[in-house]
C-alpha positions in Angstrom: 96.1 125.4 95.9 97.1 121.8 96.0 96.5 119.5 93.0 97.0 115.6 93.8 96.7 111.9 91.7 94.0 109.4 93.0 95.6 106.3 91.4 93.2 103.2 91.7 94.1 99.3 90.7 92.4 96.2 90.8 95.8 94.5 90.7 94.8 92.1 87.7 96.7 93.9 85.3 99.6 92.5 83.2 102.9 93.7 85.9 104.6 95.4 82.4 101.4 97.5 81.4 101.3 98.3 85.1 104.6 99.4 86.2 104.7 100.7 82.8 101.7 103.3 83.5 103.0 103.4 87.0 106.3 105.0 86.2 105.2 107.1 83.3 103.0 108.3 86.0 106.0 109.6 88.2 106.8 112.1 85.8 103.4 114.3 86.4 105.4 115.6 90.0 102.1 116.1 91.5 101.2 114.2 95.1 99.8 110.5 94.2 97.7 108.7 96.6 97.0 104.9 95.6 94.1 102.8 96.1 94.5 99.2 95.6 92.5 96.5 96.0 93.1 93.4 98.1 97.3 94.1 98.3 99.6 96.7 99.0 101.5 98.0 96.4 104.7 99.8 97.1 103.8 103.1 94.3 102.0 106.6 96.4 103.1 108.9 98.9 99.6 107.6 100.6 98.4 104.3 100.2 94.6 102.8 100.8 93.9 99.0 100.5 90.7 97.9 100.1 89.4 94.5 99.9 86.8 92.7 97.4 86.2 91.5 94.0 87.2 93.0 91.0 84.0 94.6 89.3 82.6 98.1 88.9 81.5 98.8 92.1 84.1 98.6 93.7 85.9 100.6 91.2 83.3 103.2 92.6 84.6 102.1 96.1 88.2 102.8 95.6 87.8 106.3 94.2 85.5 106.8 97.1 88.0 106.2 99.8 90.7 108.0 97.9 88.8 111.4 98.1 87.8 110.6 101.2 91.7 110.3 102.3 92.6 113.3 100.0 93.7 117.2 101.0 94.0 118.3 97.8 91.6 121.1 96.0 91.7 118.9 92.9 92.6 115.8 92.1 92.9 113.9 88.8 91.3 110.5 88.8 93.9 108.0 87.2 94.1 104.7 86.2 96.1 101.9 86.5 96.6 100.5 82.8 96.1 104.7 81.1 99.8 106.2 80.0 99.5 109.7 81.3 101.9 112.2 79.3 103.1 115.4 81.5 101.3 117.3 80.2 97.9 116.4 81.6 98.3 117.4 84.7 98.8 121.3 83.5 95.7 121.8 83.1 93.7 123.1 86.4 89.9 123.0 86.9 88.5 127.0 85.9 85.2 126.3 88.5 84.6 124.1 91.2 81.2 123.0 90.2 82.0 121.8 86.8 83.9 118.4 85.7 86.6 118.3 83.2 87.7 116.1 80.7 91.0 115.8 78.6 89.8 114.4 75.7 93.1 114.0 73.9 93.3 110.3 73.9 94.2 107.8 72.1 93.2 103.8 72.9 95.5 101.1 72.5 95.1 97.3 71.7 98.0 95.7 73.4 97.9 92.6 71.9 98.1 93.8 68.0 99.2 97.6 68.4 96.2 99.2 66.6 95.5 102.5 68.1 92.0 104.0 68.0 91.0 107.1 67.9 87.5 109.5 68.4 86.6 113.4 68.5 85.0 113.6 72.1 86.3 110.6 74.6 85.3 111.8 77.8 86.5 108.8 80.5 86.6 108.9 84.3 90.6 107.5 83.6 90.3 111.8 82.2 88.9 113.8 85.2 90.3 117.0 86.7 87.9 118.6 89.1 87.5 119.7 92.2 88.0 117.5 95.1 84.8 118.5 96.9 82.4 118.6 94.4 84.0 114.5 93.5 83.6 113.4 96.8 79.7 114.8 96.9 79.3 113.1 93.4 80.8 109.6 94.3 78.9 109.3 98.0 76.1 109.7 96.1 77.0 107.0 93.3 78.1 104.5 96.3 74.8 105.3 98.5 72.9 104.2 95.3 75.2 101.3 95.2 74.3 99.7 98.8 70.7 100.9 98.2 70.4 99.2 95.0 72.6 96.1 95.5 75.0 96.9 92.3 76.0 99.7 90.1 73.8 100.0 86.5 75.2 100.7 83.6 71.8 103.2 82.6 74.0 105.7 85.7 77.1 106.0 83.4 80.3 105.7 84.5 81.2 109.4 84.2 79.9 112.5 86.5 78.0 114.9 84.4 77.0 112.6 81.9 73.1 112.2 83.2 70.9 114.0 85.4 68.9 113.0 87.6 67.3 111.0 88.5 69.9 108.3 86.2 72.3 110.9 87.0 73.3 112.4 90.6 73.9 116.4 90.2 72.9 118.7 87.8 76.8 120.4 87.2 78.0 120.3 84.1 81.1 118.9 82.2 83.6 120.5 79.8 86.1 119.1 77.9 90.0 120.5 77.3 93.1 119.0 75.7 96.3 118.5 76.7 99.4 119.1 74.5 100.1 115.3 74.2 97.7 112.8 74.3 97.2 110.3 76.7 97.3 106.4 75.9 94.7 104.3 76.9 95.7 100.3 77.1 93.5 98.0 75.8 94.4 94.5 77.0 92.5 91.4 78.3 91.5 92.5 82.1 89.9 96.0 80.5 86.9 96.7 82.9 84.9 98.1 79.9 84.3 97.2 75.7 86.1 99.3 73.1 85.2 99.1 69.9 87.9 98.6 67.0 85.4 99.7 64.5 83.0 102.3 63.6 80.4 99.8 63.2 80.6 98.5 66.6 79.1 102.1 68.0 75.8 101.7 69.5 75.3 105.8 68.9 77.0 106.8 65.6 77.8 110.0 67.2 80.3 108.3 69.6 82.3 107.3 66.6 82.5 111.1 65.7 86.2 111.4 64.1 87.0 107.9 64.3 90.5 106.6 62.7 93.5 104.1 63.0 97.4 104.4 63.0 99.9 102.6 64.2 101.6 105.1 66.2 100.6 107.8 68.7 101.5 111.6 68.2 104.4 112.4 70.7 104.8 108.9 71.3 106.0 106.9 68.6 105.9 103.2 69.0 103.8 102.7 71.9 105.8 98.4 71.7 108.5 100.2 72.7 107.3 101.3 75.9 106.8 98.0 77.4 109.6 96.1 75.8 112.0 98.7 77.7 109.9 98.2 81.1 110.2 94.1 80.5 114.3 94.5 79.9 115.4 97.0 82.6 112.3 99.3 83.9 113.7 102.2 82.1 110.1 103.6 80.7 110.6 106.9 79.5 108.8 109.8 77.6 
């Protein structure tokens, strides 16, 4: 059984939060094969470029070609500004025709250090599944994608979340936890809204849990982090 990263970038990203998340990501030891868009960057034992604008569908794009290019039975879909703790990548999908989420995050606002945090945030940046049952899901989600001319926000951006016919399978998703959370950056080149408030919560029930604090559990001061990576590169966990 082979487990393996899909890393994907847009390359946008502040070079600190990157290499940051890019070295914290070094410690999972599992197989990592980038996908980055318009440059090569020297991080993944296999590396994809693909070219084009920066914008969801070619977030869709990237994650495409990576399982395409992957051997793995699972993969874990990863991110390019998301601290991932070790610990994540313990946890191995039970069935092959469900997707999984580790919903032990935490977000991140860069600028001001609040962290943010809610009972159920189920993100792509949080998939384990099986690499099969992904690539079936995302050649569906970019067939829409030419067919339509763009990606709608009415799909959602995570598998499982709607069935069809907004949604592309009828397999489920389940959630787990891993023993530390991961961080999820919150900076100006975010792809998506966060909200900093419970009031900014279109569905009350999304804000399930919610709550501030200035530091992360098994983290500490989260500052830290990318003051070391801006002196010497020394990021460690």
């Amino acid at each position: 059984m082979k487990k393996e990263i899909i890393y994907y970038t847009c390359n946008t990203h502040r070079e600190d939060i990157e290499m940051a998340c890019r070295r914290q990501l070094l410690k999972s030891g599992l197989p990592i094969l980038s996908v980055s868009r318009e440059k090569e960057i020297d991080f993944g034992d296999t590396r994809i470029i693909l070219q084009g604008a920066r914008s969801p569908e070619m977030m869709h794009r990237q994650i495409l070609a990576g399982l395409e290019a992957s051997d793995a039975d699972y993969v874990f879909l990863c991110e390019s500004d998301v601290l991932y703790h070790p610990s994540h990548f313990e946890f191995t999908s039970p069935q092959d025709t469900a997707y999984y989420y580790n919903i032990n995050v935490w977000k991140y606002w860069f600028e001001d250090g609040l962290c943010v945090w809610v009972d159920d945030m189920k993100q792509v940046s949080g998939i384990c599944a099986n690499k099969n049952l992904l690539l079936q899901h995302y050649r569906k989600r970019v067939e829409r994608i030419d067919r339509e001319g763009k990606f709608s926000i009415a799909w959602g951006y995570e598998p499982g979340s709607r069935k069809p016919p907004l949604g592309f399978d009828e397999f489920p998703r389940f959630e787990y936890k891993s023993t530390v959370p991961n961080v999820c950056i919150r900076h100006g080149e975010t792809l998506t809204k966060s909200k900093r408030s419970p009031e900014e919560f279109r569905n009350p029930k999304y804000a399930e849990g919610f709550k501030t604090a200035r530091e992360i559990p098994g983290w500490g001061n989260i500052k830290s982090i990318f003051d070391r990576e801006a002196i010497d590169g020394s990021t460690t966990i």
